[in-house]
VOKEBA-544886 format. One line per 10 residues: their letters; for each residue x, y, z of N, C-alpha, C. Coordinates in pm, 1 decimal, padded with zeros to 6 digits, always signed. Atoms other than C-alpha are relative to their C-alpha. Example, Ala and Ser with C-alpha at 12.3 -4.5 7.8 and 13.67 -1.06 7.14 Angstrom:
AS> +00089.0/-00119.0/+00000.0/+01230.0/-00450.0/+00780.0/+00090.0/+00120.0/+00000.0  -00082.0/-00119.0/-00006.0/+01367.0/-00106.0/+00714.0/-00077.0/+00109.0/+00073.0 .
END
This chain:
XXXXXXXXXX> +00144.8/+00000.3/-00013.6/+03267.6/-00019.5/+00796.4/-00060.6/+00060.5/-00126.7  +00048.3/-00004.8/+00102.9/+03036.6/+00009.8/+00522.2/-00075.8/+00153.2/-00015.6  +00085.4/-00111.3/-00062.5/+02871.7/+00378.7/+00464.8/-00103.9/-00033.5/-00030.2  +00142.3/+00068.1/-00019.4/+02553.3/+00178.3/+00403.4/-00072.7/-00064.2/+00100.9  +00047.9/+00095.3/-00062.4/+02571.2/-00009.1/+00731.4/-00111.4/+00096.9/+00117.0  +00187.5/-00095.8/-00060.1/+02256.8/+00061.9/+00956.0/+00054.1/+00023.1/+00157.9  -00079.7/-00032.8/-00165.8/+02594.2/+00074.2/+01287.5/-00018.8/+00158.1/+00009.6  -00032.2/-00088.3/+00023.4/+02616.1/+00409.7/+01170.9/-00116.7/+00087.2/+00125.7  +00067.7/-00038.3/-00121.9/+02479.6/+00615.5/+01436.7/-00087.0/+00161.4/-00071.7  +00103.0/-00122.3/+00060.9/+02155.6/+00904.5/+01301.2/-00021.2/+00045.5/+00082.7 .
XXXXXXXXXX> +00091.8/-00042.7/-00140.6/+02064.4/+01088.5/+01599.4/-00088.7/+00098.2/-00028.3  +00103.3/-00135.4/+00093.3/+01751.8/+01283.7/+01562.3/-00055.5/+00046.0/+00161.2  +00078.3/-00044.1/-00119.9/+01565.6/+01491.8/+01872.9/-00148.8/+00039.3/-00053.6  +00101.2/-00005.1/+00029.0/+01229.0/+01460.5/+01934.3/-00090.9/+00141.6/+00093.0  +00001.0/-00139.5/-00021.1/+01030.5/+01767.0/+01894.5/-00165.1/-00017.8/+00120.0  +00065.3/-00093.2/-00072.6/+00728.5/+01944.6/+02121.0/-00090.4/-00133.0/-00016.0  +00105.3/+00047.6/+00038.8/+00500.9/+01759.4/+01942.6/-00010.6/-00176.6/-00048.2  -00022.6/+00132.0/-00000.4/+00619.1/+01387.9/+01950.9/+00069.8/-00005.7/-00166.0  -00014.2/+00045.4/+00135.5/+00764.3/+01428.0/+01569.2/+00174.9/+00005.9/-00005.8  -00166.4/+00037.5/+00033.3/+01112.3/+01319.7/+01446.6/+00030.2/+00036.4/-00134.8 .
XXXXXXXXXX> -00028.3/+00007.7/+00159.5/+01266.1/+01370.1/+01109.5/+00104.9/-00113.9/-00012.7  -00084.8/+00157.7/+00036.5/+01414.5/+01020.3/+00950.2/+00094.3/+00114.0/-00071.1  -00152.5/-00032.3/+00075.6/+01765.5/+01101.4/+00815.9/-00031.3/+00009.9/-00130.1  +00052.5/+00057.3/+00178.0/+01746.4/+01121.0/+00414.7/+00049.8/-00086.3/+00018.6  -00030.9/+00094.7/+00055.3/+02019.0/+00877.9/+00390.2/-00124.5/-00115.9/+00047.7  +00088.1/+00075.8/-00005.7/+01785.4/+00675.1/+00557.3/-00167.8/-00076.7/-00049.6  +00127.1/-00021.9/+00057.0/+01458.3/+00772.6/+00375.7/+00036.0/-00042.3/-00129.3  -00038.5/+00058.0/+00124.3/+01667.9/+00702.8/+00028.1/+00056.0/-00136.1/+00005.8  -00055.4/+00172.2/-00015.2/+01785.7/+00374.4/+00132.6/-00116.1/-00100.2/+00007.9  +00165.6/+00062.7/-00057.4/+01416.5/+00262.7/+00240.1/-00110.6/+00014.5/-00091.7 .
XXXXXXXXXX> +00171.1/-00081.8/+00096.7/+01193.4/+00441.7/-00012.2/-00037.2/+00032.2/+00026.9  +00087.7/-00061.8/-00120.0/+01037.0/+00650.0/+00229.7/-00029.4/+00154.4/-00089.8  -00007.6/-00134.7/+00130.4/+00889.7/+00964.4/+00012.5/-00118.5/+00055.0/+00141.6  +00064.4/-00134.3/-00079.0/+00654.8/+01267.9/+00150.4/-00158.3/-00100.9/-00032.5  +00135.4/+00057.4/+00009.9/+00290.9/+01045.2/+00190.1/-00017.0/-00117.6/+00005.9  +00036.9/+00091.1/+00014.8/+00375.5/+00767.5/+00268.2/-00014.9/-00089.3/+00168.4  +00087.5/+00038.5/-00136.9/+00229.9/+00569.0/+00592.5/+00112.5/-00084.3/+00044.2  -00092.3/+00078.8/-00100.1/+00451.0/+00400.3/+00872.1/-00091.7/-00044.6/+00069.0  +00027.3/+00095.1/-00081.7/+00348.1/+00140.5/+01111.4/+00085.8/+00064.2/+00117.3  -00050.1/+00034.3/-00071.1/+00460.2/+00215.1/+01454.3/+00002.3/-00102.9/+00131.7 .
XXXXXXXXXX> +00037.1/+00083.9/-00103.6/+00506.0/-00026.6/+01732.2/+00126.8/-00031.8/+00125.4  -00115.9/+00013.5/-00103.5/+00747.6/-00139.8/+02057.2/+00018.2/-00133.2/-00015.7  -00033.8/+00110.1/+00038.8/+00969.3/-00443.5/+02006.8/+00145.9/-00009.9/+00101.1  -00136.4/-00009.5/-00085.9/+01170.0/-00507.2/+02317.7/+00047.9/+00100.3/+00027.0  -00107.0/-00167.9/-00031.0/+01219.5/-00163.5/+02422.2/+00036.8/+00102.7/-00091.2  -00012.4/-00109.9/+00152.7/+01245.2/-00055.1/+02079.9/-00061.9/+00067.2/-00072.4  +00144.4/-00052.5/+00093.0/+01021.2/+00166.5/+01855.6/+00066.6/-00031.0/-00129.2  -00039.7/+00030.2/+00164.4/+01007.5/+00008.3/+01518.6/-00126.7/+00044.4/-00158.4  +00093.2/-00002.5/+00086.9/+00890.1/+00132.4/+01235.9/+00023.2/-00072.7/-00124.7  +00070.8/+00130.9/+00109.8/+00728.2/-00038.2/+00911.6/-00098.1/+00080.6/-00089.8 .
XXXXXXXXXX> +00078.3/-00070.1/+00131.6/+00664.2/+00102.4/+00548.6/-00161.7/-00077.3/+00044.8  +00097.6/+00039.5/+00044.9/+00329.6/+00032.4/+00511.7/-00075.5/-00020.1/-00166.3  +00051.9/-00015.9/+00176.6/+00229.4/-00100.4/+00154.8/-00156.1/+00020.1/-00032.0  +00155.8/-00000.1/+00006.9/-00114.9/+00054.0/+00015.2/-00015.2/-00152.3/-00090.4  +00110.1/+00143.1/+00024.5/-00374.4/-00234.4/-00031.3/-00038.7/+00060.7/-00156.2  +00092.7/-00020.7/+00118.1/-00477.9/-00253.5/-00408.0/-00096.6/-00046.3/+00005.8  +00103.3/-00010.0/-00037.1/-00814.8/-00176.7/-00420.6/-00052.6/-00095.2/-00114.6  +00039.1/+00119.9/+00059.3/-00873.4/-00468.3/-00710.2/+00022.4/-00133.2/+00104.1  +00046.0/+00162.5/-00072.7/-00751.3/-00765.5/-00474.9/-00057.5/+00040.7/+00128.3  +00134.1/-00044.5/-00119.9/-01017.5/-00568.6/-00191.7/-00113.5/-00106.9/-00027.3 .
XXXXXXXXXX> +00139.6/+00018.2/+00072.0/-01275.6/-00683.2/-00440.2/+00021.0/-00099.1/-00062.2  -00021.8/+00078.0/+00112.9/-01123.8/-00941.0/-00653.1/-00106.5/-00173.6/+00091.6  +00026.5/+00126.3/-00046.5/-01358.8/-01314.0/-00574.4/-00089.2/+00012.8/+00053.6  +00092.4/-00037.1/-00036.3/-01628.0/-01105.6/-00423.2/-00111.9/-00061.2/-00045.5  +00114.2/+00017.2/+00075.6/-01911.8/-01197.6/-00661.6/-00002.0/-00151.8/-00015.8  +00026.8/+00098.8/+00005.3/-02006.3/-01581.2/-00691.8/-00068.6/-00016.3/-00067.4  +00096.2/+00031.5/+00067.4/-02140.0/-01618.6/-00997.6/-00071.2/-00149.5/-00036.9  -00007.3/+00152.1/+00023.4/-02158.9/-02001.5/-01053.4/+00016.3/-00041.2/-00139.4  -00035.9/-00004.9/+00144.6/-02013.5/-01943.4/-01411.1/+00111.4/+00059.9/-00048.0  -00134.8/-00092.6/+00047.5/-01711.7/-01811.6/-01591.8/-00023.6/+00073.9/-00054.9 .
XXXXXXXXXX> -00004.9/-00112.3/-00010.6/-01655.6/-01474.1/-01604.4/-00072.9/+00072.3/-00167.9  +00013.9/+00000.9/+00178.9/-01669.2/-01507.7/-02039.4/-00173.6/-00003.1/-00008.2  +00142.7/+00033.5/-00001.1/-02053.6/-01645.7/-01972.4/-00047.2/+00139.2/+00019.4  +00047.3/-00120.1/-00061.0/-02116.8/-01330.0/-01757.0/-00000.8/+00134.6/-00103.2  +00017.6/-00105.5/+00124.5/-02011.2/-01095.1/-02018.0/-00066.5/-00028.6/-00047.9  +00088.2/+00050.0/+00096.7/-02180.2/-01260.7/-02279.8/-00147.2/+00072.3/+00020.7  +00174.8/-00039.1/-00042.3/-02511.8/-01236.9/-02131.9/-00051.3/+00194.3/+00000.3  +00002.2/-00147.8/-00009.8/-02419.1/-00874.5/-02017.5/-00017.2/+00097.1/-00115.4  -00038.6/-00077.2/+00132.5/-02323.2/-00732.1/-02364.7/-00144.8/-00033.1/-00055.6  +00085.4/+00049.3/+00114.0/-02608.2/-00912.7/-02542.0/-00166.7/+00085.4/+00063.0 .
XXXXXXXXX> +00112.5/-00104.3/-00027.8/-02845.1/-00685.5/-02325.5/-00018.7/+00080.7/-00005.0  -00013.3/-00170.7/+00007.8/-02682.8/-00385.8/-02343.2/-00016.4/+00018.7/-00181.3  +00053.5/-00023.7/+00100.3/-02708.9/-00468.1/-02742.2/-00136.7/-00010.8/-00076.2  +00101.8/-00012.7/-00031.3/-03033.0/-00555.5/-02748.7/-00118.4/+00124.6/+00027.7  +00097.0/-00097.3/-00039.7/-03169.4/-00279.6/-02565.1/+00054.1/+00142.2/-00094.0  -00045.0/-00070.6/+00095.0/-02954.4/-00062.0/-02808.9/-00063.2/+00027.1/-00148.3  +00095.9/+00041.8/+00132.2/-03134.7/-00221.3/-03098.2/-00096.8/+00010.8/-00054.0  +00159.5/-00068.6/-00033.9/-03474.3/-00123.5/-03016.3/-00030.8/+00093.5/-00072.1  +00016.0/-00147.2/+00053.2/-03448.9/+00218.8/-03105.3/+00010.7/+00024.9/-00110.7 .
END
């Protein structure tokens, strides 16, 4: 048997307060570090958990805006006001 395989039996007791501690080997096999968010849920009797990957907060926002022009236009215009109003003075 493999000492990687997942037969291997972790037993953990659960404390006062509903909390468990994951095994390291298990936390270094997974990527599981100090902050990072689990999913839990029941799957046939089972409690499974599930890294949760943070959402990058660019594709939150990315397609949002509808300009009816390419992005190059948008600058353009943008810059040429902010130099402009620079120019003045």
């Amino acid at each position: 048997m493999s000492k990687n395989s997942y037969i291997i039996s972790m037993k953990r007791s659960v404390s006062e307060k509903g909390q468990v501690t994951i095994p390291k080997p298990l936390r270094q096999r997974l990527g599981i570090r100090a902050g990072h968010v689990l999913d839990f849920r029941e799957e046939g009797g089972r409690l499974v958990a599930t890294k949760v990957t943070p959402e990058d907060p660019v594709d939150s926002v990315y397609g949002i805006l509808k300009l009816g022009r390419p992005t190059d236009d948008v600058m353009k215009l943008i810059r040429s006001k902010v130099d402009t109003k620079w120019s003045r003075r």
